[in-house]
C-alpha positions as a Markdown table, in Angstrom:
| # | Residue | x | y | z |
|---|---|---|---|---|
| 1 | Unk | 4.2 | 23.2 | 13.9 |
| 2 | Unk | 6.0 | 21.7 | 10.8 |
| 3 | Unk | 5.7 | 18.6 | 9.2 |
| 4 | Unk | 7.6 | 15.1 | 9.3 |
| 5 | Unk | 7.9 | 13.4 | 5.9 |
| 6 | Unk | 8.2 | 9.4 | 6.4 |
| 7 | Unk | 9.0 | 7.2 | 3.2 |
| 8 | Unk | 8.8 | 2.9 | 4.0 |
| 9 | Unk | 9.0 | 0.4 | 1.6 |
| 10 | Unk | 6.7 | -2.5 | 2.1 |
| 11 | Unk | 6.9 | -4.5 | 5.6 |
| 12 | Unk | 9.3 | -1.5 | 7.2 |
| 13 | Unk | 6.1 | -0.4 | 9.5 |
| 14 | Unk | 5.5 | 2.9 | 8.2 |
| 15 | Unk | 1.8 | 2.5 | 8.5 |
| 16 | Unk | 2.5 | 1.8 | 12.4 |
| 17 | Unk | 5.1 | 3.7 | 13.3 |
| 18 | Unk | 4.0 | 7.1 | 11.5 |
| 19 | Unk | 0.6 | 7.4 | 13.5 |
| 20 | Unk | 2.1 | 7.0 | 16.3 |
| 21 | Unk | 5.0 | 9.4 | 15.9 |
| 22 | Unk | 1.8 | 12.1 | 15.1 |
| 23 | Unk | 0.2 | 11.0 | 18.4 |
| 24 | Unk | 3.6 | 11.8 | 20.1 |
| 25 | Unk | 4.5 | 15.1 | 18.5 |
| 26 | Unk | 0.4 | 16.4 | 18.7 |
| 27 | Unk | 0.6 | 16.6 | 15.2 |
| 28 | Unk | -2.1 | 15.5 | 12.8 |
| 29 | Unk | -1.6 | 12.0 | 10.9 |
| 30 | Unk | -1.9 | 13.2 | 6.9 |
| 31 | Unk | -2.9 | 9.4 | 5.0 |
| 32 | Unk | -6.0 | 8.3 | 4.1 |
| 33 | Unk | -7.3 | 11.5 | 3.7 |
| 34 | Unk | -5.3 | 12.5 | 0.7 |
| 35 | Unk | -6.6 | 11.1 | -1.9 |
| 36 | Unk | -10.2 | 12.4 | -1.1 |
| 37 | Unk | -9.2 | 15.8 | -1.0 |
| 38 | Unk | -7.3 | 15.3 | -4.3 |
| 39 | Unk | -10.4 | 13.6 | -5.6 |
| 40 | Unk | -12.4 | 16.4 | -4.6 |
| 41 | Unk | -10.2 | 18.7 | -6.2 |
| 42 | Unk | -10.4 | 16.8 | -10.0 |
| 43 | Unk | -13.7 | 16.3 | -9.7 |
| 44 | Unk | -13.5 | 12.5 | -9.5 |
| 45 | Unk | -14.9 | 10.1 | -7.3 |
| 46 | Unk | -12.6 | 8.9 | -4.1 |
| 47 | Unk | -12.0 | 5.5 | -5.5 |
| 48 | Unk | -10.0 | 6.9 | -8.9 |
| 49 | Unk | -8.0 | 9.1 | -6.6 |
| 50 | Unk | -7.3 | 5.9 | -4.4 |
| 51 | Unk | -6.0 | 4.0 | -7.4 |
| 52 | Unk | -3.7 | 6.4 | -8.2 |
| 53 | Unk | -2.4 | 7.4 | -5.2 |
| 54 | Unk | 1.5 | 7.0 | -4.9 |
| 55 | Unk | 0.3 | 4.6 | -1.6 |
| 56 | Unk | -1.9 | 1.9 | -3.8 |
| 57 | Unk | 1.0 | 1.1 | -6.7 |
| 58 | Unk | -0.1 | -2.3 | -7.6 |
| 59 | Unk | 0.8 | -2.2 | -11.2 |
| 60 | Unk | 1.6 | 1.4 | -11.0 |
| 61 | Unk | 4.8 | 1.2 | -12.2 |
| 62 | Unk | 3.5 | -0.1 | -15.5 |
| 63 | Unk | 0.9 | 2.7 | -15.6 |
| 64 | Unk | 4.0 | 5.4 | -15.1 |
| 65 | Unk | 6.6 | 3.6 | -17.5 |
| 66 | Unk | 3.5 | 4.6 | -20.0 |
| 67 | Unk | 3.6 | 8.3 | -19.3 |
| 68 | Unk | 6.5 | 9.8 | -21.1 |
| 69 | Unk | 4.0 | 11.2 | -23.7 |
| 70 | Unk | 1.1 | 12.6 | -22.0 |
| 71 | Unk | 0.9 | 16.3 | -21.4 |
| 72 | Unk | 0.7 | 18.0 | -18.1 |
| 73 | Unk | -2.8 | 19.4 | -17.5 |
| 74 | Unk | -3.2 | 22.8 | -16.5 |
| 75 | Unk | -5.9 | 23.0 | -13.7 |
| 76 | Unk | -9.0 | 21.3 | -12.6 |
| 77 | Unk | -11.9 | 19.1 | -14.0 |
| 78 | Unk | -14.5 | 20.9 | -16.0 |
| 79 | Unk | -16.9 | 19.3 | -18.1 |
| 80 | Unk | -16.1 | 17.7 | -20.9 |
| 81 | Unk | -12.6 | 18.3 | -20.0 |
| 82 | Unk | -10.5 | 14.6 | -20.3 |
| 83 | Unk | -10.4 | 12.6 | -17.4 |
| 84 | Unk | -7.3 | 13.3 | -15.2 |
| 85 | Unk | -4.3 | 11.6 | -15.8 |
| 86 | Unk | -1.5 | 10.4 | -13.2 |
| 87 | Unk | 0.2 | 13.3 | -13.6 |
| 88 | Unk | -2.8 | 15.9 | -12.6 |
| 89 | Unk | -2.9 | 13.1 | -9.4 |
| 90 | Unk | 0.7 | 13.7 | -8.9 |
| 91 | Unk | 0.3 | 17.8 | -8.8 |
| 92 | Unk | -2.7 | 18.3 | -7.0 |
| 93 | Unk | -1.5 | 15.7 | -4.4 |
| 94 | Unk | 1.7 | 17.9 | -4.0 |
| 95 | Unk | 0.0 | 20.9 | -3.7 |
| 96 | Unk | -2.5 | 18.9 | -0.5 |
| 97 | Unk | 0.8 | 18.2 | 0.8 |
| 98 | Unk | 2.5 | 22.1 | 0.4 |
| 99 | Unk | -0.9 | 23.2 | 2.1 |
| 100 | Unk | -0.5 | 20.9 | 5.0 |
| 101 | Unk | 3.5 | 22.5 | 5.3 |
| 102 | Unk | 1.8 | 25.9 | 5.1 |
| 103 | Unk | -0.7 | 25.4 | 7.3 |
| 104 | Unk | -1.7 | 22.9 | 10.6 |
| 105 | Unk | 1.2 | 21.2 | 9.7 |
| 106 | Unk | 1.4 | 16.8 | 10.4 |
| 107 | Unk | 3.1 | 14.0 | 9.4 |
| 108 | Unk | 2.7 | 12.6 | 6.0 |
| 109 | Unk | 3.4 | 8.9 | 5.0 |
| 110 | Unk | 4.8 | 8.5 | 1.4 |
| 111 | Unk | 3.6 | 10.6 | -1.6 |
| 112 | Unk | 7.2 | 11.7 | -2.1 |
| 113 | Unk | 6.8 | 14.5 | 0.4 |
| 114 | Unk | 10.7 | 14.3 | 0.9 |
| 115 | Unk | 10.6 | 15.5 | -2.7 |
| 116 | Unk | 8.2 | 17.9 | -2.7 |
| 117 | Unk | 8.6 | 19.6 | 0.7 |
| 118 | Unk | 12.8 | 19.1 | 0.0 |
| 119 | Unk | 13.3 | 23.1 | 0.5 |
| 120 | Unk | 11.5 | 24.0 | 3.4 |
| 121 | Unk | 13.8 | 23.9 | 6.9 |
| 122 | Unk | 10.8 | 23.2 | 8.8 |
| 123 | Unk | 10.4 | 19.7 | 7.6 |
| 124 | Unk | 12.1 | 16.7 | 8.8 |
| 125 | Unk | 12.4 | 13.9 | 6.8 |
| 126 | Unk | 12.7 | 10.5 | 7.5 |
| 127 | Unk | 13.6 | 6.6 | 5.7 |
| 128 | Unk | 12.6 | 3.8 | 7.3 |
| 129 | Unk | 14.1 | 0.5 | 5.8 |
| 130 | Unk | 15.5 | -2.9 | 5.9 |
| 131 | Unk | 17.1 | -5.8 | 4.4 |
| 132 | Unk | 13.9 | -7.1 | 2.3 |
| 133 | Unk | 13.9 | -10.7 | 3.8 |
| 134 | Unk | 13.4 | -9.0 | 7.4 |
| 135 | Unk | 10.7 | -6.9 | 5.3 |
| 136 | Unk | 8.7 | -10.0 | 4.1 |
| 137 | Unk | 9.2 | -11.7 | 7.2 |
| 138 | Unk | 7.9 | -8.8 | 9.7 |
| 139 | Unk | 4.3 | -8.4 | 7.1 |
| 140 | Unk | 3.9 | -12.5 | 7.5 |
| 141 | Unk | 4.1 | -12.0 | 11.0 |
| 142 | Unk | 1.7 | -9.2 | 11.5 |
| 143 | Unk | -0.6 | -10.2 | 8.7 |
| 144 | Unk | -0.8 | -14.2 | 8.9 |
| 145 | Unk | -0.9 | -14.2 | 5.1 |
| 146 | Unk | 0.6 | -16.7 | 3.3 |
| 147 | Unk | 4.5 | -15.7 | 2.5 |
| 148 | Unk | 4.1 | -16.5 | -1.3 |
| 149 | Unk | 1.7 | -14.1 | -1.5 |
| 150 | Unk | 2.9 | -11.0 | 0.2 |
| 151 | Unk | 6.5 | -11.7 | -1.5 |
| 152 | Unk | 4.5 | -10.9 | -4.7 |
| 153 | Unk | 2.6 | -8.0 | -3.1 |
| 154 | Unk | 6.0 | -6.5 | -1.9 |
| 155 | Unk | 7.5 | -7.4 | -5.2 |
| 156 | Unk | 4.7 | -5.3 | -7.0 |
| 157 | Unk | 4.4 | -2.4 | -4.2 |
| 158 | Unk | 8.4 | -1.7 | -3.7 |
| 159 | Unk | 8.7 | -1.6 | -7.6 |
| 160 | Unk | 5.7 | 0.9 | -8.4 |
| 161 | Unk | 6.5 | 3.1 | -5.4 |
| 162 | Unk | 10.0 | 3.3 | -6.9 |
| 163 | Unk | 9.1 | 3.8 | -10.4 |
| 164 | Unk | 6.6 | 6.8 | -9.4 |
| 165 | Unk | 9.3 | 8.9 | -7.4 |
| 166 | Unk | 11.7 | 7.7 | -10.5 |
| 167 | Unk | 9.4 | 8.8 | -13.3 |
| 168 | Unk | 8.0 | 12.0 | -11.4 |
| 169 | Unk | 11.2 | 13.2 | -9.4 |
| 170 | Unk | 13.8 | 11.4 | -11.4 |
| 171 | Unk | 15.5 | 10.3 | -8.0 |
| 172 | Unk | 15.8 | 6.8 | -5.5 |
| 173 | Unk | 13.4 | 6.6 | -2.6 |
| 174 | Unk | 15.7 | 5.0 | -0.9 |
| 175 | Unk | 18.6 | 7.6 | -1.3 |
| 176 | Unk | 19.7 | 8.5 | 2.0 |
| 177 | Unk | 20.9 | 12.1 | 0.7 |
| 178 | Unk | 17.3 | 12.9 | 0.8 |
| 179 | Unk | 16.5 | 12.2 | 4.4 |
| 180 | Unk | 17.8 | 13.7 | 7.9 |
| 181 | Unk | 17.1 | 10.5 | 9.9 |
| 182 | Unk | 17.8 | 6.8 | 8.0 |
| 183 | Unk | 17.2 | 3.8 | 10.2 |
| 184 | Unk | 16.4 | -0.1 | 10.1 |
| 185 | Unk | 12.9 | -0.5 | 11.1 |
| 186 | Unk | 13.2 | -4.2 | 10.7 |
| 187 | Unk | 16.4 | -4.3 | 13.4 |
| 188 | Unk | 14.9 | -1.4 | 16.1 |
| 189 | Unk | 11.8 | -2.4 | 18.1 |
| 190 | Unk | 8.9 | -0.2 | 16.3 |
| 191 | Unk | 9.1 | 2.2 | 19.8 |
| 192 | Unk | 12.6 | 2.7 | 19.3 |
| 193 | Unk | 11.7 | 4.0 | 15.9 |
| 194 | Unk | 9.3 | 6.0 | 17.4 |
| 195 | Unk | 11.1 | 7.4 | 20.0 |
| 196 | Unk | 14.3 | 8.5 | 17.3 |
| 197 | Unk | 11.9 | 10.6 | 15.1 |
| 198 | Unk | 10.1 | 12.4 | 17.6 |
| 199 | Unk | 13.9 | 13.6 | 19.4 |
| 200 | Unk | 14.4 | 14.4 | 16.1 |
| 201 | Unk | 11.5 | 16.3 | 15.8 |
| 202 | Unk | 11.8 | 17.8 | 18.9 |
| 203 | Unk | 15.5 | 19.1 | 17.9 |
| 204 | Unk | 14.2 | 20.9 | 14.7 |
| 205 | Unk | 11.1 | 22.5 | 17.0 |
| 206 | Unk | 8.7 | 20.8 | 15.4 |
| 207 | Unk | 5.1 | 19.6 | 16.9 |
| 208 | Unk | 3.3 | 20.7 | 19.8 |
């Protein structure tokens, strides 16, 4: 079946637009239910895996400018063992995401799976982005929050979302070398962005 990878910064509709591309292709939508399988897999409860998933990065990107030092673990929770750090987040969330390529297959929202499925040919993988004014503007209008405050929430998510693929993969999520399919979510109607990946899709063979 395959897998299509889908990187958004904040206010480029990825939360919108992926679903929908999985209800398209028959695939399953891979989100939510990422950090409870990685939380099941440390031995923590869902809510630490939640806040440091690659998706909830408010302040993240001070957590990883703080993780030069610390050494990579070597397997799972046991007792007495020291509570997981980001980086044993990181690795068991890329090996949830390998096991989704190997197996049922999906699309997967963020979590760098440009990065970590970047070798396999049955992946497509796509950016969604825009000018950061059009960004701002598109989560006012679908949130009715007030614009001071989501300019500081995009402020805080674009930067920690960057800083984990920086610190982790030493590359720019928004590097269009690392996708197949690039495109202004903020410019195309949502369907039209719908519509693009799944041809895409379709072209590779992937989905039902």
């Amino acid at each position: 079946m395959g897998v299509v990878t889908i990187s958004a910064p904040y206010g480029a509709g990825g939360a919108e637009i992926a679903p929908a591309v999985a209800e398209r292709l028959g695939m399953p939508f891979h989100d939510r239910a990422i950090p409870a399988q990685v939380a099941g897999r440390l031995g923590v409860p869902v809510s630490d895996a939640e806040a440091n998933d690659e998706t909830v990065v408010r302040g993240l990107w001070r957590l990883v400018a703080s993780l030069g030092s610390m050494p990579d673990p070597v397997g799972g929770v046991v007792p007495g063992a020291p509570v997981p750090d980001a980086r044993a987040y990181r690795e068991q969330t890329e090996r949830v995401v390998a096991e989704f390529a190997e197996g049922e297959g999906g699309v997967v929202l963020g979590r760098a799976a440009a990065l970590v499925l970047r070798d396999r040919p049955d992946v497509l993988h796509v950016r969604l982005d825009g000018p950061p004014e059009r960004r701002l503007a598109a989560a006012v209008a679908r949130t009715g929050r007030p614009r001071e405050e989501l300019a500081r929430e995009m402020e805080s998510t674009d930067r920690g979302r960057e800083a984990y693929v920086r610190h982790f993969y030493r590359r720019d999520p928004a590097d269009a070398a690392l996708y197949h399919l690039v495109m202004d979510s903020t410019a195309l109607p949502h369907e039209t962005c719908v519509e693009l990946i799944v041809v895409a899709a379709r072209g590779l063979g992937l989905g039902r």
